[in-house]
VOZAZA-621606 format. One record per residue: residue number from 1; x negated, y negated, z negated of N, C-alpha, C, O in turn. Coordinates in pm, whole numbers, plus 50000, padded with zeros to 5 digits. Layout:
BEGIN
R   n   n.X   n.Y   n.Z  ca.X  ca.Y  ca.Z   c.X   c.Y   c.Z   o.X   o.Y   o.Z
R NUM     X     Y     Z     X     Y     Z     X     Y     Z     X     Y     Z
...
//
This chain:
BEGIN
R   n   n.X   n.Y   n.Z  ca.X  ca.Y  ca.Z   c.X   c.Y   c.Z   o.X   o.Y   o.Z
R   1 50093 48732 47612 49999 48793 47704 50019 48731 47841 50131 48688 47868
R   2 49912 48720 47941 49915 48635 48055 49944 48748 48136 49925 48863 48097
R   3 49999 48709 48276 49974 48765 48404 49818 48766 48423 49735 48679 48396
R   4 49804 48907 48485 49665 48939 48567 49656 48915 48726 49749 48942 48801
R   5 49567 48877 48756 49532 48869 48945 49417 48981 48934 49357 49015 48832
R   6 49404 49024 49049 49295 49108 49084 49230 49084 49204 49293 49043 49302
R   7 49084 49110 49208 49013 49024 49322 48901 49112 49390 48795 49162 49353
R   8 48971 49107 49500 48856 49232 49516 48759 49142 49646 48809 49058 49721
R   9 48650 49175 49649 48571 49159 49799 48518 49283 49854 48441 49372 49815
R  10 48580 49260 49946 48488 49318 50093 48390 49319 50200 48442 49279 50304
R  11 48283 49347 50212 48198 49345 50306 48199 49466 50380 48164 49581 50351
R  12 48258 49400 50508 48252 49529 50652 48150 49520 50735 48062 49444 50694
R  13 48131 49565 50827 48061 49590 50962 48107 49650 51064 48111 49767 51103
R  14 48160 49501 51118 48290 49562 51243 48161 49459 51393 48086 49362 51383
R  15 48190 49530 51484 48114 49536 51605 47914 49459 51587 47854 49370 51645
R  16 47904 49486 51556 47783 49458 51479 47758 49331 51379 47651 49296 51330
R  17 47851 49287 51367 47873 49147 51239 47946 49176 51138 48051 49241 51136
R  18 47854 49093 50997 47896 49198 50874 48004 49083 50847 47987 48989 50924
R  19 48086 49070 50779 48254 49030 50748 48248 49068 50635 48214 49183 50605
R  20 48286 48961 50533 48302 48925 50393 48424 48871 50409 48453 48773 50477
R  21 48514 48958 50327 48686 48897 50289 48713 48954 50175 48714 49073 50144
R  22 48743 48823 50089 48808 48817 49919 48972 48853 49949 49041 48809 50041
R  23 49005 48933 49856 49160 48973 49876 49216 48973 49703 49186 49061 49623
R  24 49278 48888 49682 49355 48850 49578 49495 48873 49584 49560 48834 49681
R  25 49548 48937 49485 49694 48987 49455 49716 48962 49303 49642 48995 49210
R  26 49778 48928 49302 49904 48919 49184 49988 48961 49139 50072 49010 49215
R  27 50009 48965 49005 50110 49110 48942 50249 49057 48961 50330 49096 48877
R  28 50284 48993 49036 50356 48978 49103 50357 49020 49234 50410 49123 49279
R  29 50313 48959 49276 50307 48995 49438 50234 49161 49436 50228 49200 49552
R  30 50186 49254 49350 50184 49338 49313 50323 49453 49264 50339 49563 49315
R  31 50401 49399 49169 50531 49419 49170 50593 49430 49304 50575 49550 49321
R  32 50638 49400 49385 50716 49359 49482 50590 49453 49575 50654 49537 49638
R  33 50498 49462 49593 50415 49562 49747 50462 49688 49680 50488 49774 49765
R  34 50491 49748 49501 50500 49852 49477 50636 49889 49485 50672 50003 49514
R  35 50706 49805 49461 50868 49849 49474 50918 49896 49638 50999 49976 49685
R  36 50793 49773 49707 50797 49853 49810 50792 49983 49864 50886 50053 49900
R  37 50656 50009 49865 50572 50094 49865 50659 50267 49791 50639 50379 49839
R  38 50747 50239 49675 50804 50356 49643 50932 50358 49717 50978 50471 49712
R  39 51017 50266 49794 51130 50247 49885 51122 50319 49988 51216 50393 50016
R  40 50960 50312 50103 50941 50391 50173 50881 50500 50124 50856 50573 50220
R  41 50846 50549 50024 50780 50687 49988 50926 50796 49955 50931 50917 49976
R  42 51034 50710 49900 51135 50776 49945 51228 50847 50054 51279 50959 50045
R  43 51238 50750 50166 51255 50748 50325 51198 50878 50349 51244 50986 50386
R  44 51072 50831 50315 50922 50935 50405 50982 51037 50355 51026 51101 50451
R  45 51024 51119 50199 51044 51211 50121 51209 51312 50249 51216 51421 50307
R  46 51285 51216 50236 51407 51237 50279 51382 51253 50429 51477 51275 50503
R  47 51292 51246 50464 51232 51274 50602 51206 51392 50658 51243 51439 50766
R  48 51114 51450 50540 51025 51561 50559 51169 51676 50489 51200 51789 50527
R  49 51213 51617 50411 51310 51724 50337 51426 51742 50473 51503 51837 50458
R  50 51440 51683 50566 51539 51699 50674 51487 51767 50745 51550 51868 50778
R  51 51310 51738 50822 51267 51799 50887 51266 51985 50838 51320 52068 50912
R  52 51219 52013 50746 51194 52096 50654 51319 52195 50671 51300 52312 50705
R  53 51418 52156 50653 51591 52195 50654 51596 52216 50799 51666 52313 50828
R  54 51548 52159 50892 51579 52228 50999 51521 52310 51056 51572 52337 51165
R  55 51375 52402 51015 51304 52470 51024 51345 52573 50931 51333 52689 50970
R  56 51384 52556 50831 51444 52693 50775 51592 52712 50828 51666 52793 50772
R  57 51628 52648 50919 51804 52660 50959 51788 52786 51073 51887 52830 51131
//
């Protein structure tokens, strides 16, 4: 089985000109934004659970 890419386009409308941008990722480079992505969702977690702890203290 192959690796997948995924391809997305965009068309915006930022200050009155429309903007077309292709954004390609890789299940790789996919891998690695998500391992990210759950590294800080942890942080964030251990964040709120401190904040949290000191409001019930």
């Amino acid at each position: 089985m192959g690796k997948w890419r995924l391809i997305i386009k965009l068309t915006s409308l930022r200050a009155a000109a429309i903007q077309q941008t292709t954004l390609e990722i890789g299940e790789d480079e996919a891998a690695l934004f998500l391992a990210r992505l759950r590294h800080a969702r942890q942080r964030l977690d251990g964040q709120i659970r401190g904040m949290l702890a000191s409001f019930r203290a």
